[in-house]
DOZAMAR-218143 format. One record per residue (C-alpha): residue number from 1; residue in three letters; x, y, z. Coordinates in nm, 4 decimals. Layout:
<mifis>
(NUM,ALA,(X,Y,Z))
...
</mifis>
This chain:
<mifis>
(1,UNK,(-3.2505,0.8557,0.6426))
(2,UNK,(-2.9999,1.0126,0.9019))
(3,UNK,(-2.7806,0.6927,1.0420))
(4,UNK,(-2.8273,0.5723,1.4209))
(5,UNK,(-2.5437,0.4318,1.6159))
(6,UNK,(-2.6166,0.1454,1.8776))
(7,UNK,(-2.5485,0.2273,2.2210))
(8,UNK,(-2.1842,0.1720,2.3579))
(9,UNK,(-2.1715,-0.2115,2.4118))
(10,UNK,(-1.8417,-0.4603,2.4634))
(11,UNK,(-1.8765,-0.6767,2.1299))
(12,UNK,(-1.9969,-0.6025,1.8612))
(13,UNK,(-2.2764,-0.8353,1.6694))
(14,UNK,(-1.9675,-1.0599,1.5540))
(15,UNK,(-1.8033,-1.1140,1.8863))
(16,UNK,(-1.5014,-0.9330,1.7906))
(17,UNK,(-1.3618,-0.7325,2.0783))
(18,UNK,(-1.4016,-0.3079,2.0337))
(19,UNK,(-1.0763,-0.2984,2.1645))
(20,UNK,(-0.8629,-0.2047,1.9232))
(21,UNK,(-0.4610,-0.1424,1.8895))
(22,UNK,(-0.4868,0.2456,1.8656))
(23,UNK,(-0.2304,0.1904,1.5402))
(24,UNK,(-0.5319,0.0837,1.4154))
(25,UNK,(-0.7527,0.3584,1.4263))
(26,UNK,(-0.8859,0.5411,1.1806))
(27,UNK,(-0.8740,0.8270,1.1240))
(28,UNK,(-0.5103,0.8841,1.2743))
(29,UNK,(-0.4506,1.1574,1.5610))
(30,UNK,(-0.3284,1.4882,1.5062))
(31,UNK,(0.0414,1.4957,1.5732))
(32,UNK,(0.0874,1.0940,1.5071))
(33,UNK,(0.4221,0.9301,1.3635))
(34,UNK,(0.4844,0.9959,1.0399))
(35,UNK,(0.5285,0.7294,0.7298))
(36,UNK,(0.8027,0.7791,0.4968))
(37,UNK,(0.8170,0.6982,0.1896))
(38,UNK,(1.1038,0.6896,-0.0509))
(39,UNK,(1.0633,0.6617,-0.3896))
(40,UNK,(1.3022,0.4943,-0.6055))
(41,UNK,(1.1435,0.5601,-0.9760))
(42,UNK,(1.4662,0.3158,-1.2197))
(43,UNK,(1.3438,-0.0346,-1.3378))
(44,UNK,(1.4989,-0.2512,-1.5603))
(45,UNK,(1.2007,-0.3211,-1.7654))
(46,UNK,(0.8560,-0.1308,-1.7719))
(47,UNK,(0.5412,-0.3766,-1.7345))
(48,UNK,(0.2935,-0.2932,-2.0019))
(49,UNK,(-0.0028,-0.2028,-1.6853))
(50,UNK,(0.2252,0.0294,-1.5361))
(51,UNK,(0.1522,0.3769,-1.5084))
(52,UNK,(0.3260,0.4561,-1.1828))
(53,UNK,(0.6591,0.6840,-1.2340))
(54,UNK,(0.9395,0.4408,-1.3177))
(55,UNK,(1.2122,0.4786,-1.5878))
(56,UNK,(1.4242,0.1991,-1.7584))
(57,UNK,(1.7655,0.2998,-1.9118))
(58,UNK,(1.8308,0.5411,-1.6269))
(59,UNK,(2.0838,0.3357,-1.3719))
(60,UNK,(2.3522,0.5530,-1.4186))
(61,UNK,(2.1442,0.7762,-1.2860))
(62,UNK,(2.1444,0.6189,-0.9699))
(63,UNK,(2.4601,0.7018,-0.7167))
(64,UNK,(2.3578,1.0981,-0.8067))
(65,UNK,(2.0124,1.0365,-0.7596))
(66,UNK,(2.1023,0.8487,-0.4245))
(67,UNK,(2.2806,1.1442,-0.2994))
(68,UNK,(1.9720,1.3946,-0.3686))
(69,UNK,(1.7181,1.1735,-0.1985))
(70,UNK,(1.9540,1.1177,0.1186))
(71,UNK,(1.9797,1.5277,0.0544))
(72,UNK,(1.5936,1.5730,0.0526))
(73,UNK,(1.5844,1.3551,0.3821))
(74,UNK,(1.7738,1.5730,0.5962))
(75,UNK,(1.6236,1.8756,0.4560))
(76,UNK,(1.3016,1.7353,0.5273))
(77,UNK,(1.4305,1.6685,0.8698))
(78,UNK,(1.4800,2.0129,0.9615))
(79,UNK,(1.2044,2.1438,0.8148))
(80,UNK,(0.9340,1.8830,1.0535))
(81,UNK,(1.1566,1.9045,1.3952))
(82,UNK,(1.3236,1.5644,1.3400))
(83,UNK,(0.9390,1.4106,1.4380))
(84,UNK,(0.8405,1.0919,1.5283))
(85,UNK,(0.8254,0.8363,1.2332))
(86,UNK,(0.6805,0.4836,1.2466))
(87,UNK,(0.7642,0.3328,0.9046))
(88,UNK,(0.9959,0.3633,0.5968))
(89,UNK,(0.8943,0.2178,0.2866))
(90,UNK,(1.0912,0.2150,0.0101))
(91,UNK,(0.8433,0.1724,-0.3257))
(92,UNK,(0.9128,0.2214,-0.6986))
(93,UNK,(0.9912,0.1123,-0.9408))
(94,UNK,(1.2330,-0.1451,-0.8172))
(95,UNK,(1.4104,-0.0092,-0.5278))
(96,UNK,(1.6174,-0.3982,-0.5266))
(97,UNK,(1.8624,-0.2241,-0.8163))
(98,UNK,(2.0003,-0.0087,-0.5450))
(99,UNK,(2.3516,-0.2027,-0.3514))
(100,UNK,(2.2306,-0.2614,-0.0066))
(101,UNK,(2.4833,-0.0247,0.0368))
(102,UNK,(2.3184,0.2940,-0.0214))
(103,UNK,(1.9581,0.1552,0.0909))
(104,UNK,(2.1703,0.1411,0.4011))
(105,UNK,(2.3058,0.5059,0.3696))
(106,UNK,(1.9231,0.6271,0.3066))
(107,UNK,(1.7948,0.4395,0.5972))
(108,UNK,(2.0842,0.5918,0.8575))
(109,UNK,(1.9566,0.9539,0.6909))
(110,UNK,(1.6021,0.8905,0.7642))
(111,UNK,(1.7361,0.7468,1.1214))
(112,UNK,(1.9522,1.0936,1.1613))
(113,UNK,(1.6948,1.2979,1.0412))
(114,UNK,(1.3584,1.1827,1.2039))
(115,UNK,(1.2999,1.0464,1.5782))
(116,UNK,(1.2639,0.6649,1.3714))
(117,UNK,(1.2058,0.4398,1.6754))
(118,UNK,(1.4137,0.0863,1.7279))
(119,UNK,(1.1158,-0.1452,1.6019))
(120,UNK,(1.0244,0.0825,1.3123))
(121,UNK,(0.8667,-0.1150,0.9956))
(122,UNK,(1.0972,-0.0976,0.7419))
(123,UNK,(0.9888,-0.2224,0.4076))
(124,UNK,(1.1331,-0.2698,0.0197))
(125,UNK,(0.9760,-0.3736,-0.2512))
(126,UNK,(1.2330,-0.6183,-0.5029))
(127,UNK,(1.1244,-0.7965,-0.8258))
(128,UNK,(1.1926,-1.1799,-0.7768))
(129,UNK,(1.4282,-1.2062,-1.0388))
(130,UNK,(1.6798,-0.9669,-0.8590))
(131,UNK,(1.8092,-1.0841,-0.5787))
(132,UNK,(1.9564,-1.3859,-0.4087))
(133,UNK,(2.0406,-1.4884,-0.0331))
(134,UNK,(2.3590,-1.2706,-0.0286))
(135,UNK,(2.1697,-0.9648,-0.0941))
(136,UNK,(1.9025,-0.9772,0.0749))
(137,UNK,(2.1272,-1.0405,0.4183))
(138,UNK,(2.2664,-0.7132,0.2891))
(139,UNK,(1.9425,-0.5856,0.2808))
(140,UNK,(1.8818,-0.6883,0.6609))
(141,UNK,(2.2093,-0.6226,0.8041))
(142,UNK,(2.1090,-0.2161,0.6206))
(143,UNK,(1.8063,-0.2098,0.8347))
(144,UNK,(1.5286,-0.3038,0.6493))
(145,UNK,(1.2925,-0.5557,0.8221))
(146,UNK,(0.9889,-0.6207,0.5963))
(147,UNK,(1.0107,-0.7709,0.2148))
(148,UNK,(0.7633,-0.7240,-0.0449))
(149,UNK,(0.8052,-0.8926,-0.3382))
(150,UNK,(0.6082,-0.8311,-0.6797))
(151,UNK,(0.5183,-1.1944,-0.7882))
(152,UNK,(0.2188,-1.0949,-0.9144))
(153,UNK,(0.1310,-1.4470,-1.0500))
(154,UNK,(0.2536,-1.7801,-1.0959))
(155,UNK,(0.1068,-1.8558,-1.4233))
(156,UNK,(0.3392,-1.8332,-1.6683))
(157,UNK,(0.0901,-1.7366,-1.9463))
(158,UNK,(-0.0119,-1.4478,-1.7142))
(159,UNK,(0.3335,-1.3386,-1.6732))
(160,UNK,(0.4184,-1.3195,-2.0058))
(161,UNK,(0.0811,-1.1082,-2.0644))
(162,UNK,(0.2074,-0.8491,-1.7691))
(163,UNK,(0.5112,-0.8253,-1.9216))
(164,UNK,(0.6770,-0.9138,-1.6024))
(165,UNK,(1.0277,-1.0792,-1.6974))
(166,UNK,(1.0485,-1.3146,-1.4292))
(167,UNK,(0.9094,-1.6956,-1.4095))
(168,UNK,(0.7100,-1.9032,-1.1061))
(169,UNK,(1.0906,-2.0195,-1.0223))
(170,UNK,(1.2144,-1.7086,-0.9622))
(171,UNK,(0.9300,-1.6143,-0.6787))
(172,UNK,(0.9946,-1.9238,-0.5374))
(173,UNK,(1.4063,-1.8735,-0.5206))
(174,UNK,(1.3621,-1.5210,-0.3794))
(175,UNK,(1.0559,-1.6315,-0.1345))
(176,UNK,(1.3517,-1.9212,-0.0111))
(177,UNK,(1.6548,-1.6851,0.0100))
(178,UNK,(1.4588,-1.4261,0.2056))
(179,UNK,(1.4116,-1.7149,0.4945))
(180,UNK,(1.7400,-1.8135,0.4469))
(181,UNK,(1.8950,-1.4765,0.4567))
(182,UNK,(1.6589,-1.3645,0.8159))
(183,UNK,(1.3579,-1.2447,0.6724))
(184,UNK,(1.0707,-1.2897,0.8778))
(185,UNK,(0.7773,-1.0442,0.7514))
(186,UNK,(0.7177,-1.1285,0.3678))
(187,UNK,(0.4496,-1.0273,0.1586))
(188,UNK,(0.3700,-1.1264,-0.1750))
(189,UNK,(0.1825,-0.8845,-0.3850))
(190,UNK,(-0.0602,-1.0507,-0.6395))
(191,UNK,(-0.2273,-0.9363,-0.9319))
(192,UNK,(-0.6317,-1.0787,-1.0245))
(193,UNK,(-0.8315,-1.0016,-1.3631))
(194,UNK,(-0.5406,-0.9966,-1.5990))
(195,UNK,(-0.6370,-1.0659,-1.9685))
(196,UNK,(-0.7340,-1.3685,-1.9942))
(197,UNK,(-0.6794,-1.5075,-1.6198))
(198,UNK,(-0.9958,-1.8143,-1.4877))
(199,UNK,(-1.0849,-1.8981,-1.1570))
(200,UNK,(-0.8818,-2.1596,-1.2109))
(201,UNK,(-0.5445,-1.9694,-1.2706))
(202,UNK,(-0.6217,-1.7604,-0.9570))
(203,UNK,(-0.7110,-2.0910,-0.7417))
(204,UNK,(-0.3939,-2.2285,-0.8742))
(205,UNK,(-0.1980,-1.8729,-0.7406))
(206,UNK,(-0.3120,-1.9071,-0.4222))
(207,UNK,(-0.3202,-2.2683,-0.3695))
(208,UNK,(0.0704,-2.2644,-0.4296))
(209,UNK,(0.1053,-1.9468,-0.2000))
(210,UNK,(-0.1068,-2.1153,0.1097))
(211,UNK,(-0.0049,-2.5035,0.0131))
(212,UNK,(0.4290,-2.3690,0.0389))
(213,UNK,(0.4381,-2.4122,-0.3170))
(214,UNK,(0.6259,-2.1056,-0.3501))
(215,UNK,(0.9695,-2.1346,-0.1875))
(216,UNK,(0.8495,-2.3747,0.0571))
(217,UNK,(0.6716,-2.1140,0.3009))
(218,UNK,(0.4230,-1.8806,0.3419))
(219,UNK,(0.4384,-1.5295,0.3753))
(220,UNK,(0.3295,-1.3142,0.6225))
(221,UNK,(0.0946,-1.0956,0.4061))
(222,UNK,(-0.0408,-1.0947,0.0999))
(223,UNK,(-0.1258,-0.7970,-0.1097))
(224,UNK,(-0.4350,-0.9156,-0.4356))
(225,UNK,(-0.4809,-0.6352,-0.6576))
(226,UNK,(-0.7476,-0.6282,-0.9868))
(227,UNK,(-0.5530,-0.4945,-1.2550))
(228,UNK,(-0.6898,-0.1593,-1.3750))
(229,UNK,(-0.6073,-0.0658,-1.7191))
(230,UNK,(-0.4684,0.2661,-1.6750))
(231,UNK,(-0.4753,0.5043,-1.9880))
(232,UNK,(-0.2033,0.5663,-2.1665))
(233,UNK,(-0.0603,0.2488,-2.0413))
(234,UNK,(0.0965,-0.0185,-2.3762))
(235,UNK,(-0.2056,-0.2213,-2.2534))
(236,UNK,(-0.4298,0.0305,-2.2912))
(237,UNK,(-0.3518,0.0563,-2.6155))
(238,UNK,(-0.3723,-0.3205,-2.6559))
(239,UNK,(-0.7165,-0.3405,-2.5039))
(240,UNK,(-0.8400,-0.0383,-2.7292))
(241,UNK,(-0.7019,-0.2526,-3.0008))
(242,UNK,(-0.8817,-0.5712,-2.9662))
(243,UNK,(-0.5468,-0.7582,-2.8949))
(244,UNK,(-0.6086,-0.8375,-2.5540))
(245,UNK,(-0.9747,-0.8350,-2.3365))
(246,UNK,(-0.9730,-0.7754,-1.9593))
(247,UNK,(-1.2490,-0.9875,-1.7363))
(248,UNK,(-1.5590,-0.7385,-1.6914))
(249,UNK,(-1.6853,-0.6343,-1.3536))
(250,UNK,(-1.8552,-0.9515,-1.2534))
(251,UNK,(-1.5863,-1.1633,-1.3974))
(252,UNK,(-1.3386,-0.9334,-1.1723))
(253,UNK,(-1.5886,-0.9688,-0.8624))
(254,UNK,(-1.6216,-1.3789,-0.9024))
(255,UNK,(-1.2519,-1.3736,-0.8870))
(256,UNK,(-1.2696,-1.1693,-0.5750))
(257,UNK,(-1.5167,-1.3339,-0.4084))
(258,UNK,(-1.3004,-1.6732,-0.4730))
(259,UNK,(-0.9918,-1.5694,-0.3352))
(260,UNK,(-1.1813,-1.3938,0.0085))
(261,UNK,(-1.2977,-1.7501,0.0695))
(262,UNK,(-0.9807,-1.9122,0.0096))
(263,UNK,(-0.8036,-1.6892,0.2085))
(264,UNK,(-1.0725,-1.6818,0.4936))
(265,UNK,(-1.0604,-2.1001,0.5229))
(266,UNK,(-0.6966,-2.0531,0.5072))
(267,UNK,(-0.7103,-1.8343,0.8559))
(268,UNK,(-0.5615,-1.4945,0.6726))
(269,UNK,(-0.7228,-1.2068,0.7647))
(270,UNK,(-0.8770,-0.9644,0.5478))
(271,UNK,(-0.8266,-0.6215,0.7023))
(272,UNK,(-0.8045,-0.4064,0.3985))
(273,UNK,(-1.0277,-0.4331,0.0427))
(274,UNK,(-0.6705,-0.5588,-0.1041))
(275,UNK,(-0.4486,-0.6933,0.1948))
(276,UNK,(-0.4549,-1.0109,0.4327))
(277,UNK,(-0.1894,-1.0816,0.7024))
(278,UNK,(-0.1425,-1.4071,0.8992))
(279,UNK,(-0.2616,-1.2422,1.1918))
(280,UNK,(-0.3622,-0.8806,1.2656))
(281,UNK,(0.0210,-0.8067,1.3679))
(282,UNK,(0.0937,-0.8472,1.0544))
(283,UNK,(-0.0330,-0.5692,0.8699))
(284,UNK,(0.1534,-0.3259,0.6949))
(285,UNK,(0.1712,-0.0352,0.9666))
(286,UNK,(0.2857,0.2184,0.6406))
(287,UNK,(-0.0077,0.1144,0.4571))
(288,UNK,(-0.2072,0.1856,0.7864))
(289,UNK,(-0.0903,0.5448,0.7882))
(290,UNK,(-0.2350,0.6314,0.4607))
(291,UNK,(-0.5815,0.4208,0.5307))
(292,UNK,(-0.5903,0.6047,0.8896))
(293,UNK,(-0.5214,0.9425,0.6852))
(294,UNK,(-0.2613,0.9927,0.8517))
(295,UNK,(0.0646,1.1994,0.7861))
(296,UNK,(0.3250,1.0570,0.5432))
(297,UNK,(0.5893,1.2546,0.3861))
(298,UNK,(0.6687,1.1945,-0.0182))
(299,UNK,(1.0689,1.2116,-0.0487))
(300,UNK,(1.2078,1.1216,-0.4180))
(301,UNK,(1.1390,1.1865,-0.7968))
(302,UNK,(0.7568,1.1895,-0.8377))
(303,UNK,(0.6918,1.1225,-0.4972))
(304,UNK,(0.3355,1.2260,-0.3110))
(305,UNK,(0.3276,1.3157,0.0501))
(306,UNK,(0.0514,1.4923,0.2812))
(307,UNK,(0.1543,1.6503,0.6219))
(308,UNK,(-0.0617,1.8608,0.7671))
(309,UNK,(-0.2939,1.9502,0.5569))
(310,UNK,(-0.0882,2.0108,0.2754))
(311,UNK,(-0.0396,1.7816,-0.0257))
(312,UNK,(0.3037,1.7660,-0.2119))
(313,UNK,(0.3792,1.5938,-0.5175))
(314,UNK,(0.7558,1.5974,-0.6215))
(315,UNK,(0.8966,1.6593,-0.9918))
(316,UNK,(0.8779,1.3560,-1.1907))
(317,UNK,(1.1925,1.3349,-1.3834))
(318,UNK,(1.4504,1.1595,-1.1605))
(319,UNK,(1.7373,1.4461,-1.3062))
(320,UNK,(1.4657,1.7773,-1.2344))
(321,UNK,(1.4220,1.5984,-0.9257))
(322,UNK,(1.8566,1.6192,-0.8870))
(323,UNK,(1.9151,1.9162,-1.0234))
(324,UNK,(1.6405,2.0708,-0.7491))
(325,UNK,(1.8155,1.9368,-0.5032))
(326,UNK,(2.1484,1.9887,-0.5881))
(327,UNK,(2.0272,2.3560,-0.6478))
(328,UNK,(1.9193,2.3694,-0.2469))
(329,UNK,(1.5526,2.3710,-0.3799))
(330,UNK,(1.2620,2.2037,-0.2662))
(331,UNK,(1.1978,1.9266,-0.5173))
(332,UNK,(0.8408,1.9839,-0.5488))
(333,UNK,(0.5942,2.0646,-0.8433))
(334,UNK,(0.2752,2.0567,-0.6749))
(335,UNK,(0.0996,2.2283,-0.3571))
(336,UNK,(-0.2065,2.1570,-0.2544))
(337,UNK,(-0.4140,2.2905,0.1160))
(338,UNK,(-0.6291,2.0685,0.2125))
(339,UNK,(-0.9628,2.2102,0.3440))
(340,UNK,(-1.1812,2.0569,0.6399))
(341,UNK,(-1.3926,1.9568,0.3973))
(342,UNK,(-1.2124,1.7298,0.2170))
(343,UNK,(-0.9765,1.5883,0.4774))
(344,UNK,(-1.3142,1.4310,0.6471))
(345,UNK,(-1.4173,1.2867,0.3032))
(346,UNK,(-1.0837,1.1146,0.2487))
(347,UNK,(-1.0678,1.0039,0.6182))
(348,UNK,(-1.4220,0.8099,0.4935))
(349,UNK,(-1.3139,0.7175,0.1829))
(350,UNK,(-1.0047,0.6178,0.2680))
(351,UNK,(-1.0941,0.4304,0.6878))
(352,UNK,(-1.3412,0.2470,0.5377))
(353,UNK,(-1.0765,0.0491,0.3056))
(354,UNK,(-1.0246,-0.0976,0.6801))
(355,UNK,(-1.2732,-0.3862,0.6441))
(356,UNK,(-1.2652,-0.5174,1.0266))
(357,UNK,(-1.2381,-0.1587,1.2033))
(358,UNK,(-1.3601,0.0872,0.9789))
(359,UNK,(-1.3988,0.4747,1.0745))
(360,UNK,(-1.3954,0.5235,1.4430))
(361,UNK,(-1.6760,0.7755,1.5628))
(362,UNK,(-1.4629,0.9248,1.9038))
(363,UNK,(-1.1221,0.9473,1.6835))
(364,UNK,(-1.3614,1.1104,1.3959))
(365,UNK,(-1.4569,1.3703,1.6163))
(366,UNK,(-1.1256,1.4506,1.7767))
(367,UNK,(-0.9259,1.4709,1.4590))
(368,UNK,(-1.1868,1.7214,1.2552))
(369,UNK,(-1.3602,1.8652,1.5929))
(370,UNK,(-1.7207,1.7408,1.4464))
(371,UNK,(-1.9048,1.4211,1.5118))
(372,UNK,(-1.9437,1.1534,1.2246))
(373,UNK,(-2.3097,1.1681,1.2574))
(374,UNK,(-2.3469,1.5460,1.2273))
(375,UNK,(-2.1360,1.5639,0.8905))
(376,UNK,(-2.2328,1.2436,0.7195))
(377,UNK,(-2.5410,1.1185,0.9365))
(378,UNK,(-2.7776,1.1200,0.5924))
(379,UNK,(-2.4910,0.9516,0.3662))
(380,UNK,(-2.4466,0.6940,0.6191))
(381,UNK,(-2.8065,0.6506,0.6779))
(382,UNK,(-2.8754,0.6164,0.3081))
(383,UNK,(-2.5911,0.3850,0.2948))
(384,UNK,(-2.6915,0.1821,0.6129))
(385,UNK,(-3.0643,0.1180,0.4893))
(386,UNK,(-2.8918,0.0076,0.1635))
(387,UNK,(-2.7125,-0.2790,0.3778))
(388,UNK,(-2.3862,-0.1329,0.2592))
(389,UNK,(-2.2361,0.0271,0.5535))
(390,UNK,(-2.2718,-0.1242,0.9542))
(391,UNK,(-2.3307,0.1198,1.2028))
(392,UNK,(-2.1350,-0.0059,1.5528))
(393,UNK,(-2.1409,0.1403,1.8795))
(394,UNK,(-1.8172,0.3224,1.8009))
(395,UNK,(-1.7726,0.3065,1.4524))
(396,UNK,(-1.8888,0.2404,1.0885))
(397,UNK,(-1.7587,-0.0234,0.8503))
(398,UNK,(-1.8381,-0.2268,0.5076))
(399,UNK,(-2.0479,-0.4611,0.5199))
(400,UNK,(-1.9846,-0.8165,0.3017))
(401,UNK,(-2.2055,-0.6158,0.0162))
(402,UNK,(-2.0598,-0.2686,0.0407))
(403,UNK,(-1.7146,-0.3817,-0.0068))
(404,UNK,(-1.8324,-0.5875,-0.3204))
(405,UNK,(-1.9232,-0.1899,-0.4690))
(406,UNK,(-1.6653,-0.0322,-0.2126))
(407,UNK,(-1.5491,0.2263,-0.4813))
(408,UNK,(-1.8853,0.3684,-0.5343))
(409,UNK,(-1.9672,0.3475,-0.1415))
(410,UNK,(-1.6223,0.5801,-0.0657))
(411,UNK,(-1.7367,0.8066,-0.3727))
(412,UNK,(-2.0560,0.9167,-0.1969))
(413,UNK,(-1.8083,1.0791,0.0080))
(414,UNK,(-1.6835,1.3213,-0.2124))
</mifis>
């Protein structure tokens, strides 16, 4: 079956209006702003799920690794015309164990180096148990305008089985001092189908998120990711073992389900398979960058970044990653050229993660020069008479079924 689109029309069959912020197009122009991220790989403690590059025991590292990534920031710089960037987002690890004073010296050095416009997103992520009113002012007054803090849960029987080494209190002291200190964009990232978790832990999550529960507010966004048990991960190992048993897949997709409507009769919306915001505003415009396929470059120890058709990955040991630097080398381990190919497969895979606008038909065709329907008019068809995918007027999304099996719906794009 070769997929049909409905003529041009003003609505779509929901009412929602077509017109849509062009931020919020997918896939992203040729030649848009940039994201940067900046990764910040030292943690105090390393959760037992983890599998993302982080290092405990390394904070003396820090001031030299500080000066290498403000280092690879300029260089960068030069080497991309000082262009036009949208967002910073500093991820890790926990990039709350750097003073505000050098998150303030990397944000000037992504300010000298790249055309980073006035209201610019700016985002950190902290650990709850880390900060306090006085530093997260700091955090402001350096530039940073968006919080994002890992609370995962507040069940303090799932904490404990995370690892993480903060309680409920804690998210609720941080989620106050951020108000207190200026903070006005918050997001809360939570964590579903951890050993052992019910529908009744997860209601009790996100009634004390949406009832102010947690430090007498609530946040802007919210972030709800299903734990995947990575290999080679300590939990792995426990799983393997028979210490600890994850929720299967229809276990995982009840507790989905569950939280969509409680979210949806709270008035969040759900504009990415893992993210809701407030209101549409509210969506995390570096996050939109990599849905939209757009360019983001990858600066610190481990870090990933894709410009122009060309993947990086960055050396994973935060002193390589130095001594590269320091050297005058480019820090990176791993090349890859993207072809044609598979740039319009990931612009599938990854714009339909966009749950409300999808993969736009006129913005596929100008960013890869063919039309949606001529490349993928069968898989969409095939798709489409499986009620999985919606074919609009001007663009294709999920449907309430495909995003239930929305991994093996962006696969067929491969």
């Amino acid at each position: 079956m070769v997929a049909t689109f409905p003529a041009p029309a003003p609505a779509d069959v929901s009412g929602v209006s077509l017109a849509r912020r062009p931020e919020s197009v997918a896939p992203a122009p040729v030649g848009a702003s940039l994201g940067l991220y900046l990764h910040v790989p030292f943690c105090a403690h390393i959760c037992p799920y983890c599998d993302f590059n982080t290092y405990a025991g390394q904070s003396d590292l820090i001031p030299r690794y500080v000066a290498a990534l403000e280092r690879e920031i300029v260089a960068q710089g030069v080497a991309l015309g000082g262009r036009e960037a949208d967002t910073v987002f500093l991820g890790g690890g926990t990039p709350s164990l750097l003073p505000t004073e050098e998150i303030a010296r990397l944000i000037q050095a992504c300010r000298n180096a790249f055309a980073l416009g006035a209201e610019a997103e700016i985002s950190l992520e902290a650990n709850p148990n880390g900060v306090d009113e006085r530093y997260l002012a700091g955090l402001l007054e350096a530039g940073v305008n968006r919080l994002s803090l890992g609370v995962q849960t507040t069940r303090r029987r799932g904490l404990r089985v995370l690892g993480r080494l903060h309680e409920a209190s804690d998210a609720g002291d941080a989620l106050a001092a951020a108000r207190a200190a200026g903070f006005d964009n918050v997001s809360l990232d939570l964590i579903f189908g951890w050993p052992g978790q019910t529908t009744a832990d997860l209601a009790a999550d996100l009634g004390a998120v949406l009832g102010g529960d947690v430090g007498g507010t609530v946040p802007e966004h919210l972030s709800l990711y299903s734990l995947i048990v990575e290999p080679g991960t300590p939990m792995a190992d426990a799983v393997a073992r028979g210490i600890l048993s994850v929720p299967d897949d229809d276990a995982s997709a009840d507790l989905y389900e569950a939280a969509m409507a409680t979210l949806a009769a709270a008035g969040f919306v759900h504009y990415e398979v893992a993210n809701w915001a407030r209101d549409s505003a509210l969506a995390s415009r570096h996050n939109l960058i990599y849905w939209r396929n757009g360019d983001y470059l990858g600066a610190g120890a481990g870090a990933h970044g894709s410009i122009g058709g060309r993947r990086t990955m960055n050396h994973l040991l935060p002193a390589t990653y130095c001594a590269a630097v320091e050297r005058g080398e480019a820090p990176v381990s791993n090349v890859e050229s993207i072809s044609p190919t598979t740039a319009m497969g990931e612009t599938m895979m990854l714009g339909l993660r966009l749950l409300r606008d999808g993969v736009s038909l006129p913005a596929f065709d100008e960013r890869h020069g063919r039309t949606l329907q001529e490349v993928y008019g069968d898989v969409v068809g095939g798709l489409a008479g499986q009620g999985l995918i919606e074919c609009l007027p001007d663009r294709v999304r999920l449907t309430p079924r495909g995003l239930m099996l929305a991994n093996d719906v962006c696969a067929r794009f491969v």
